[in-house]
C-alpha positions as CSV (number, residue, x, y, z in Angstrom):
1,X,54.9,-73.9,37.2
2,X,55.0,-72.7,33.9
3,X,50.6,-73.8,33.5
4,X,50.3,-71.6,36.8
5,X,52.1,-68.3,35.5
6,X,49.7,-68.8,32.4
7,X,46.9,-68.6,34.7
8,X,48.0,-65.6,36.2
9,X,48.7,-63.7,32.6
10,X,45.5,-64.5,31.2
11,X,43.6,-63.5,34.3
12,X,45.4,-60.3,34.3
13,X,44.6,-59.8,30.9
14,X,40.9,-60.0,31.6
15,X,40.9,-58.0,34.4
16,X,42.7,-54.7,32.4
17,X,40.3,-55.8,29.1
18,X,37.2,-55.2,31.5
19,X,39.0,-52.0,33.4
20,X,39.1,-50.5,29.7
21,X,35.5,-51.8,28.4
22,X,34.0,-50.6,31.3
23,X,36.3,-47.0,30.6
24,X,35.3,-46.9,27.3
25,X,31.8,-47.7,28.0
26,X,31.4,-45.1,31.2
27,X,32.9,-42.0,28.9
28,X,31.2,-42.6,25.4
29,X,27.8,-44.7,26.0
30,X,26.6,-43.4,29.5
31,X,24.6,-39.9,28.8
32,X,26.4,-36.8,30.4
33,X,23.6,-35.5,31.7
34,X,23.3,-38.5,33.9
35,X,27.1,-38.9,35.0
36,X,27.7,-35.2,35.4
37,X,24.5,-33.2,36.0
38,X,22.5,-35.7,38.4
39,X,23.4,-33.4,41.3
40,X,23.0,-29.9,40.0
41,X,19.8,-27.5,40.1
42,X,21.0,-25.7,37.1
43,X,18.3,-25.9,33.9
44,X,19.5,-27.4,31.2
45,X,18.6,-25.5,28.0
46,X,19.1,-27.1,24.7
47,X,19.4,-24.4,22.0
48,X,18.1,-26.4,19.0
49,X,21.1,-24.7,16.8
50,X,24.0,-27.6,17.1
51,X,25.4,-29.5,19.8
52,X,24.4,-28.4,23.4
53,X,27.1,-26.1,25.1
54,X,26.4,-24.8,28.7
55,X,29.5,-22.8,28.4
56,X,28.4,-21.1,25.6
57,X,24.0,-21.1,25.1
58,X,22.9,-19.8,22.1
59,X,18.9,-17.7,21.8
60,X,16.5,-20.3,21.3
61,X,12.2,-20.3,21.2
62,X,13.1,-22.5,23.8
63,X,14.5,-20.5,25.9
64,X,11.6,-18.1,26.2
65,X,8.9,-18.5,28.6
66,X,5.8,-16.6,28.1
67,X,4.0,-17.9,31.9
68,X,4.7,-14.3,33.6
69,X,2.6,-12.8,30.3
70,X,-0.2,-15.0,30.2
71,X,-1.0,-14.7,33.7
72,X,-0.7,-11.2,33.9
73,X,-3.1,-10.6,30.4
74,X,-5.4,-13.4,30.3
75,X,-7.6,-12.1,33.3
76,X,-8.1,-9.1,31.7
77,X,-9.5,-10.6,28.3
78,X,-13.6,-11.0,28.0
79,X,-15.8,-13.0,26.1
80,X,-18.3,-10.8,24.1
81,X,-21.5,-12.2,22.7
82,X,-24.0,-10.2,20.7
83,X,-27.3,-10.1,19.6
84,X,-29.9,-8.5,17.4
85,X,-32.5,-7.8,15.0
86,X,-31.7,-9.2,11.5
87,X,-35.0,-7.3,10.4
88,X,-33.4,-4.2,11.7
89,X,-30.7,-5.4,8.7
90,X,-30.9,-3.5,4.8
91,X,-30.0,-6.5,2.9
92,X,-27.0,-4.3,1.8
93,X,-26.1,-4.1,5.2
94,X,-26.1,-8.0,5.9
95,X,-24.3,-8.7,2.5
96,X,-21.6,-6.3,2.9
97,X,-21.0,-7.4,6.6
98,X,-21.5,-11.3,6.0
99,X,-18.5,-10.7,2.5
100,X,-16.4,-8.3,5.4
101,X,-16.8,-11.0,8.4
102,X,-16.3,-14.0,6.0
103,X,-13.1,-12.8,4.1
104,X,-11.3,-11.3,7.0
105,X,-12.8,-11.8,10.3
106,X,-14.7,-14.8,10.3
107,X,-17.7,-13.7,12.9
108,X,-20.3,-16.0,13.2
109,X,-23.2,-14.7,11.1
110,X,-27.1,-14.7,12.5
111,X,-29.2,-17.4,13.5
112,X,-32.3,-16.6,11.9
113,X,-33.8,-20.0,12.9
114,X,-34.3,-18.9,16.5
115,X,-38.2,-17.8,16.7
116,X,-37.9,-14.4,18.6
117,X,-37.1,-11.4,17.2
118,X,-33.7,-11.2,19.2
119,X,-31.3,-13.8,17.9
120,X,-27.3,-14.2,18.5
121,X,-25.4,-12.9,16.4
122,X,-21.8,-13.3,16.9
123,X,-19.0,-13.7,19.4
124,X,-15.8,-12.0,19.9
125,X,-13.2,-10.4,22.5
126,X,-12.4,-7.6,24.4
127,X,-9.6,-6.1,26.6
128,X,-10.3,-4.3,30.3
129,X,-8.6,-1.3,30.4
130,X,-9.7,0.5,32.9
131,X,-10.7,-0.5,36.7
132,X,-14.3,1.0,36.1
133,X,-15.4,-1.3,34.0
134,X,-14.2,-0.2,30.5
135,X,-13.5,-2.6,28.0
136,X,-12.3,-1.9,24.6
137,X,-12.9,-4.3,21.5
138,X,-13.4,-4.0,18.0
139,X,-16.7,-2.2,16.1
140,X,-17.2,-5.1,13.6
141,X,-17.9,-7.5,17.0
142,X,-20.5,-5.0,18.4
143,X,-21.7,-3.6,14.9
144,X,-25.8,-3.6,14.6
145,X,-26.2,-5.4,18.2
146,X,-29.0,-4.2,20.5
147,X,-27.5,-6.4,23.4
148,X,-24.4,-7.2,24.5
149,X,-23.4,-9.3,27.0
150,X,-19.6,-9.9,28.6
151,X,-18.4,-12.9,30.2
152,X,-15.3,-12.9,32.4
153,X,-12.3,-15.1,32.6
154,X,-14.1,-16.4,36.0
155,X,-17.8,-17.0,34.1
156,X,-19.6,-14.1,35.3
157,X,-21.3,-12.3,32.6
158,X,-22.8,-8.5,32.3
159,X,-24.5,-6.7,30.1
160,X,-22.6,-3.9,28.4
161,X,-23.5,-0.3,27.7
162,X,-22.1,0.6,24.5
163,X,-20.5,4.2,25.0
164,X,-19.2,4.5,21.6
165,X,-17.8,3.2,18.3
166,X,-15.0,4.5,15.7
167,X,-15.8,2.7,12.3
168,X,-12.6,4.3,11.3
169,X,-10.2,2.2,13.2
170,X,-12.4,-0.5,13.7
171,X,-12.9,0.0,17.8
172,X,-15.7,0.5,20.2
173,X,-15.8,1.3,23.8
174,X,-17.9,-0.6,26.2
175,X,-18.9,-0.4,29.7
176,X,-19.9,-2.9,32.3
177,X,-20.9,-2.3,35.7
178,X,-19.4,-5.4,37.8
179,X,-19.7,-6.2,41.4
180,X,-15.9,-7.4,41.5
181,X,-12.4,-6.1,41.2
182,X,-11.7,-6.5,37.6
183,X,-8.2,-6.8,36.2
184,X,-6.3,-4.3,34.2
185,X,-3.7,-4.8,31.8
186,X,-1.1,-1.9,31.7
187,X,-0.9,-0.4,28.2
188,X,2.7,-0.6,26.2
189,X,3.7,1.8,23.9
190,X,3.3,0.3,20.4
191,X,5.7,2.5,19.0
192,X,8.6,0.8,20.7
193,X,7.6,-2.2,19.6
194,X,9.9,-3.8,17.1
195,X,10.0,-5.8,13.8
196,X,11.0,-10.0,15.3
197,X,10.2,-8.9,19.0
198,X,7.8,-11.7,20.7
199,X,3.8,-11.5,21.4
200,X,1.1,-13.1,22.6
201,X,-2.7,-13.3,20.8
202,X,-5.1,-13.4,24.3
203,X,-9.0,-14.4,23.4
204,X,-11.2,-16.6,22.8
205,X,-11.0,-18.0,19.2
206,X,-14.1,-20.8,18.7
207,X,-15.6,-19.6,21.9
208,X,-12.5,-21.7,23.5
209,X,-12.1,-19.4,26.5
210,X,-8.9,-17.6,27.5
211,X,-6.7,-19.0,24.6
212,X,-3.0,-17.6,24.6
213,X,-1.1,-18.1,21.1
214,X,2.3,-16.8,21.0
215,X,4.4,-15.3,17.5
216,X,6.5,-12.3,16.7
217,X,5.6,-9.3,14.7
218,X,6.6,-9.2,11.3
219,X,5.8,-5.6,10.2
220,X,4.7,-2.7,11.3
221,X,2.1,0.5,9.6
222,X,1.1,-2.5,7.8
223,X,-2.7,-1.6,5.4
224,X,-4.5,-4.4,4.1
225,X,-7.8,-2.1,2.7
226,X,-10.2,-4.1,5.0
227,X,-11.4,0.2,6.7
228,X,-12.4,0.9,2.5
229,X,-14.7,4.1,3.4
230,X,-16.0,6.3,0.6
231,X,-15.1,9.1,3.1
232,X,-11.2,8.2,3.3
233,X,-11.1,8.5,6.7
234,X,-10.3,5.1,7.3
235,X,-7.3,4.2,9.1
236,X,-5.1,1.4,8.8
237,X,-1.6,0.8,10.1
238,X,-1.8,-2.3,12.1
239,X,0.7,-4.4,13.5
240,X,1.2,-7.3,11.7
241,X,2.2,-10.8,13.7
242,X,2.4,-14.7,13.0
243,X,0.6,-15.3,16.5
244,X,-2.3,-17.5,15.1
245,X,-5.3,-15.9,15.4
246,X,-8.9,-17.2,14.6
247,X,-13.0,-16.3,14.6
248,X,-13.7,-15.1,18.0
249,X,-9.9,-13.5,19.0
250,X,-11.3,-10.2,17.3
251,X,-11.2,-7.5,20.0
252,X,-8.4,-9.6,22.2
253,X,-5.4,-8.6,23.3
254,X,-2.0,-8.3,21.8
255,X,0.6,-8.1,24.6
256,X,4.4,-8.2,24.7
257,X,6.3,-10.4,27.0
258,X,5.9,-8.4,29.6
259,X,1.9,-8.7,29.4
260,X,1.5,-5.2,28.6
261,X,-1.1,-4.5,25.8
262,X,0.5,-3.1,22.9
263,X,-2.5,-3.6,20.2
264,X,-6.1,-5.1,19.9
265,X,-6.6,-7.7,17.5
266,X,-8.9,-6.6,14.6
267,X,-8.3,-9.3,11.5
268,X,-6.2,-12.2,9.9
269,X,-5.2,-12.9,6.2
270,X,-7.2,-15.5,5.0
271,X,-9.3,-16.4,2.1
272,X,-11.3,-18.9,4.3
273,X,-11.9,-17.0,7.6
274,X,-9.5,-19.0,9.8
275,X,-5.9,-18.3,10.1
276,X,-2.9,-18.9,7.5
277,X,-0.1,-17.2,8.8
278,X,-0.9,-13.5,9.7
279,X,-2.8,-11.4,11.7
280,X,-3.0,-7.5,12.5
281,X,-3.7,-5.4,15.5
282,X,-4.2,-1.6,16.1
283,X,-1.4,-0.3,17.5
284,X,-2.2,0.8,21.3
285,X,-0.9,4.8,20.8
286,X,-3.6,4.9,18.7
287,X,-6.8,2.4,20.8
288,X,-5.3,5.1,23.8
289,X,-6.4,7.9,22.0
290,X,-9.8,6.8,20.9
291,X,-11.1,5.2,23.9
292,X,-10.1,8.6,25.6
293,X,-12.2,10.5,22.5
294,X,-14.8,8.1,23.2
295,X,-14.9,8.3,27.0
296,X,-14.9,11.9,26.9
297,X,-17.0,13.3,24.1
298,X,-18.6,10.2,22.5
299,X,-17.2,10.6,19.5
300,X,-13.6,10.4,18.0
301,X,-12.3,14.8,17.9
302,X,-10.5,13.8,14.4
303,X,-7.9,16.0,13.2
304,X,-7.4,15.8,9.3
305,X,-4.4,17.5,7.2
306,X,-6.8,17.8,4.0
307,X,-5.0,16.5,1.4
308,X,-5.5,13.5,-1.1
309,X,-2.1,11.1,-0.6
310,X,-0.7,8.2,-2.6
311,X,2.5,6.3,-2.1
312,X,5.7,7.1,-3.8
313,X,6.7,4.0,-5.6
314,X,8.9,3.6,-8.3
315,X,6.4,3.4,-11.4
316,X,4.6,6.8,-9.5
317,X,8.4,8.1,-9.4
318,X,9.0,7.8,-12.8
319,X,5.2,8.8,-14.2
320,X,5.3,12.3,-12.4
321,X,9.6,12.5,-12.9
322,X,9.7,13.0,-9.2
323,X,13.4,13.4,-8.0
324,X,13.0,10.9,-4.7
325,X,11.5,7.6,-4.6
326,X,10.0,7.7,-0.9
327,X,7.5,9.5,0.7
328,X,3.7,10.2,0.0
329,X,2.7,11.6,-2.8
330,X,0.4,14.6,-2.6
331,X,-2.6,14.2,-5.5
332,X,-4.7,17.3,-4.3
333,X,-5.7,19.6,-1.3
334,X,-8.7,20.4,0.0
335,X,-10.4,23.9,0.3
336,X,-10.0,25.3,3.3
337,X,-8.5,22.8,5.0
338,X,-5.1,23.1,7.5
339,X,-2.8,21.9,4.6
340,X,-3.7,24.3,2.2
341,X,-3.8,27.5,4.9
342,X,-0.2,26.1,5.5
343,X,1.0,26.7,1.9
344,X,0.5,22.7,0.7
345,X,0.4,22.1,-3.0
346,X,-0.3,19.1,-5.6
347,X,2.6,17.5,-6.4
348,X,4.9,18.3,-3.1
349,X,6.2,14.7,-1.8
350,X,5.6,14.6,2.3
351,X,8.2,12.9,4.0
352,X,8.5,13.9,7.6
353,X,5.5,14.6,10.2
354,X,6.5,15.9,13.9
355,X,10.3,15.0,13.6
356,X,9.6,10.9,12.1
357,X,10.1,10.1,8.7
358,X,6.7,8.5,6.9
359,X,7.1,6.4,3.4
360,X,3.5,5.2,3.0
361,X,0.2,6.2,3.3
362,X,-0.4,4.1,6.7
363,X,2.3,5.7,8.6
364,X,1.4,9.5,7.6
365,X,-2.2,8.1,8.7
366,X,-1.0,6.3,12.0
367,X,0.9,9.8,12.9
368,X,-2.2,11.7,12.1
369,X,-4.8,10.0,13.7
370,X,-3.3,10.7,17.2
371,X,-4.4,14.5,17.1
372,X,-7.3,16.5,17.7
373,X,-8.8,19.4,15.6
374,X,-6.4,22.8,16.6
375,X,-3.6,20.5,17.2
376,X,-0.6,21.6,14.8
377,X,2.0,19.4,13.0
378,X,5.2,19.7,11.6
379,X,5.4,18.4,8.4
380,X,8.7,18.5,6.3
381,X,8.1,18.0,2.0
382,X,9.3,18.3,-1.1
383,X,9.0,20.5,-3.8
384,X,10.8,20.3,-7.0
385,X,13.4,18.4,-5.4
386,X,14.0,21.0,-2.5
387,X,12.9,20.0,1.0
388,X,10.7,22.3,2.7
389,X,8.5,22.6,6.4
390,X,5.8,23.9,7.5
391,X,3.2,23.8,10.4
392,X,-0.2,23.0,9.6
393,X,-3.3,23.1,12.1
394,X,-5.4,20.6,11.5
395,X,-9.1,20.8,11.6
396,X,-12.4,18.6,12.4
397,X,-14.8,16.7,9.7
398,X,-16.7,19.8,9.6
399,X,-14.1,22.2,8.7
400,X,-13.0,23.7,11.8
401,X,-10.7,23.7,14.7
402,X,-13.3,23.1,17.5
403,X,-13.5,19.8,19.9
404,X,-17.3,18.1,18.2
405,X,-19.0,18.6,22.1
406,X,-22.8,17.4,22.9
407,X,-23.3,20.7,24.9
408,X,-27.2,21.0,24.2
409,X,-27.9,24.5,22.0
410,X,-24.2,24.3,20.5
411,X,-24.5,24.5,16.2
412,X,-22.6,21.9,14.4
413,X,-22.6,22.7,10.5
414,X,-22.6,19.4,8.5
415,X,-21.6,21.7,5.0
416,X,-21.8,18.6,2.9
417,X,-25.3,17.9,3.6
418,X,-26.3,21.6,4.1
419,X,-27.5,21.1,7.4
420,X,-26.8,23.0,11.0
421,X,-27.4,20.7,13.8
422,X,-27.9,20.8,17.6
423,X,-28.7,18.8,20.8
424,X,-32.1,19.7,22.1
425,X,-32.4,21.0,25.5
426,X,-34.1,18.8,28.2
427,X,-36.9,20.2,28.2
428,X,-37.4,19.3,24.4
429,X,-36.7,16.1,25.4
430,X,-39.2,15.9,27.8
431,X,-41.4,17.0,25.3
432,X,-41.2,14.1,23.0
433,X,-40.5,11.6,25.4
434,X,-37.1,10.6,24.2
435,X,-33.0,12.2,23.5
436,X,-32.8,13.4,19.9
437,X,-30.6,16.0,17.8
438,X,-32.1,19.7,16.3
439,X,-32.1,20.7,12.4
440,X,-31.7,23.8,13.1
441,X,-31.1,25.5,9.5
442,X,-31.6,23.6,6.0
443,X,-30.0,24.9,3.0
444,X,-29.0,23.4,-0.5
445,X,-28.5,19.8,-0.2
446,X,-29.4,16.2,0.6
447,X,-31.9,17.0,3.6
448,X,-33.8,19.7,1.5
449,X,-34.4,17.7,-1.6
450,X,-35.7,15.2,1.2
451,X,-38.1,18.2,1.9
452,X,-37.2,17.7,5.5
453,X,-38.5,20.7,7.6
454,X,-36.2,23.2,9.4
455,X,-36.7,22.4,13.3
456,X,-37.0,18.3,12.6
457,X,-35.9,16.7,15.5
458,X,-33.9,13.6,14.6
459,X,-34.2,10.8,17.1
460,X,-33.0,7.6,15.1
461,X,-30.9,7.1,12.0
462,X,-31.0,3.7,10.0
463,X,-32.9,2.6,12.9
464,X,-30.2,3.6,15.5
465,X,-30.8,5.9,18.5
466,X,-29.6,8.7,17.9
467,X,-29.0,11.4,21.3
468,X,-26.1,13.7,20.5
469,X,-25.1,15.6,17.7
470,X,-21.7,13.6,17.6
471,X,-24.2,10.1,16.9
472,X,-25.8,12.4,13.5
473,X,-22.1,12.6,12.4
474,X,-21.1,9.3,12.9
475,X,-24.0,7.7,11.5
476,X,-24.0,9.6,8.5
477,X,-20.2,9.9,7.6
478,X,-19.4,7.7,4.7
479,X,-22.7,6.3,4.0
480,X,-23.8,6.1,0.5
481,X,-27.8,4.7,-0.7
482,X,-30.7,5.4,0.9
483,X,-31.0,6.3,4.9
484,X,-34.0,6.3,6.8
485,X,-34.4,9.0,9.0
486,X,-36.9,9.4,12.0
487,X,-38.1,11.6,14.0
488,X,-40.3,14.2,15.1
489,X,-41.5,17.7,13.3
490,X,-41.7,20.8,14.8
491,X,-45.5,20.6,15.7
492,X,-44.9,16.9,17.4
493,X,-45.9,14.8,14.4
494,X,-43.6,11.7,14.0
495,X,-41.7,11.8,10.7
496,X,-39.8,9.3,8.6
497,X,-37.7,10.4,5.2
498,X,-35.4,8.3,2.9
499,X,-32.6,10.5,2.0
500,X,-30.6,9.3,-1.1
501,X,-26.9,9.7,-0.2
């Protein structure tokens, strides 16, 4: 009796031990997400900050998806390829281009082993913006080609027409006639982007087609020097992101997570040409304005203050006993310009332009660059400590407040070279069998110590075409050495002169 009840106890015993390893094992050992979540649709999303709480999720990378973006951008991205004439090249202009491409952009230089005189010379991006067929990139991709060709996110490839380039920002406007419905993407407004807000880099970096890197911008009005032009007009207030971006991404797209484009790619930081950490894009309020320029004059209608500007920092504070340290620095105004009509002086501090506050160079210049010649600002300064406004008007590159228009027979004054200029008519143009621009008066300057001839009809500059008065001023504008100039004289005789700059 008493071996029986023994039995019974150490049976029971084993049973409850295995009830309570099995407890013990079910509870701690088994995953939850296989006990408790085997039957649910919800996603799971683990926040990479701690333990996972589905009650209580935290922001996470993770969390983010960027599909909806890609799709809606990545159709809209090109290839671009270009090619050229490296005899067509000044060795000053392959040197300075090869030193610009290598530290900052990393284009692909000429092959010069090909045979022909045609030979590829680079590849980059572009963004289409407009059902049409215009496509937007940057100038440095496009810069000295006499072809270029644009292949699609589906393959198919046109050749572009080049409508027009503004060295000063770095962009270019292109053209394509396609026999297909292209894809758009909707521009943003750059302005509402923020510092830590996500983005995607869309291009084609190594000719790897339709390549989507994602980061988040890290500053804004951001100038790096790469625009260095002896005219100052160069303008540089880019938005700065960690999206990694590499050789061939120049002239891509920049979108925000709703795939809308808020800048075009243009360069990294990097002292071997491929990407360590940042890149920068032109802010879309200003690629809206100068594809619109572009598209409906051929030239960017530029709208300058006239004055000479440096930052406010502290050592500048404390050299000129200035009484704020913030702001930009006015070192000089130029003759009749808007700035000095409108009462500017040396040594006010600007610190306000239409209502927003500016503290460097790159912002004043960001705010400016979105007018046109006889548009007015409102720009708020200091003076001895006292804040002050006024409205300025600001005028073109050749000193006035008049849209640069390719109407033939319309006089453009170039006062820095001493020349007057104007289209020729069509039947001028018939004359000489080709477009070309009009001297129509010569005084003391550059052209007449060339001994160029009143009535000169410029058809090329630096071996580029030249058919509106808006090309002579974009070819010329910030160029220093010598520039060939051809063309034809009054009595039909072709012409060539070297003009020292």
């Amino acid at each position: 009796m008493k071996q029986i009840s023994l039995f019974f106890t150490v049976l029971l015993s084993a049973i409850l031990g295995a009830g309570i390893a099995l407890g013990i094992y079910h509870n701690f050992f088994i995953p939850q997400s296989q006990s408790n979540f085997q039957n649910t649709n919800q996603p799971f999303v683990q926040t990479g900050f701690g333990n996972p709480d589905p009650a209580n999720p935290t922001f996470s990378p993770q969390s983010i998806s960027f599909v909806e973006a890609a799709k809606r951008a990545t159709p809209a991205v090109v290839s671009i390829q270009t090619f050229g004439n490296p005899a067509l090249m000044s060795n000053r202009q392959q040197n300075s281009m090869e030193d610009l491409f290598r530290d900052f952009f990393g284009q692909q230089m000429p092959d010069r082993n090909q045979n022909n005189g045609e030979v590829r010379m680079g590849s980059g991006s572009g963004v289409v913006i407009q059902k049409e067929g215009y496509i937007v990139t940057n100038n440095h991709v496009i810069e000295n080609a006499t072809r270029i060709d644009v292949v699609m996110n589906n393959q198919k490839s046109y050749t572009a027409e080049l409508i027009g380039t503004d060295p000063s920002t770095d962009l270019a406007l292109l053209k394509i006639k396609a026999d297909e419905e292209l894809t758009v993407i909707p521009f943003g407004n750059s302005d509402n982007v923020q510092v830590g807000e996500w983005v995607l880099a869309v291009g084609n970096p190594f000719e790897l087609t339709s390549t989507v890197t994602a980061g988040i911008v890290s500053a804004k009005a951001r100038n790096i020097n790469i625009l260095r032009r002896n005219d100052g007009l160069g303008v540089e207030a880019f938005i700065q992101t960690d999206a990694a971006v590499n050789p061939g991404n120049s002239g891509g797209a920049l979108v925000n997570v709703n795939g809308e484009l808020i800048g075009i790619n243009t360069a990294i930081a990097s002292t071997t040409g491929s990407f360590a950490g940042y890149s920068f894009a032109v802010p879309t309020e200003i690629v809206k304005k100068v594809v619109t320029d572009l598209r409906e004059h051929g030239i960017v209608q530029r709208g300058l203050l006239g004055v000479q500007i440096r930052d406010v920092t502290a050592e500048l504070s404390k050299e000129l006993n200035l009484s704020v340290v913030r702001g930009i620095y006015v070192a000089g105004v130029t003759e009749r310009s808007g700035a000095i009509e409108a009462g500017l002086e040396k040594g006010d501090v600007i610190i306000e332009v239409d209502g927003v506050q500016v503290n460097t160079s790159a912002q004043l210049q960001e705010r400016i660059a979105r007018k046109r010649p006889g548009d007015k600002v409102k720009v708020v300064y200091l003076r001895n400590g006292k804040e002050r406004n006024t409205n300025v008007e600001l005028k073109n590159r050749l000193g006035t407040t008049k849209l640069i228009t390719n109407e033939a027979g319309e006089l453009m004054k170039i006062g820095t070279l001493g020349i007057e200029i104007q289209n020729i008519s069509p039947e001028e143009a018939t004359k000489i069998g080709m477009t070309g621009v009009k001297i129509a008066t010569i005084e003391k300057g550059k052209f007449k110590e060339a001994q160029v001839p009143e009535g000169f009809i410029i058809t090329h500059i630096d071996k580029e075409k030249v058919e509106s008065s808006a090309d002579v001023i974009r070819l010329l504008e910030g160029k220093t050495g010598g520039v060939l100039i051809e063309g034809f004289h009054p009595t039909g005789r072709r012409g060539f002169f070297a003009i020292a700059m």
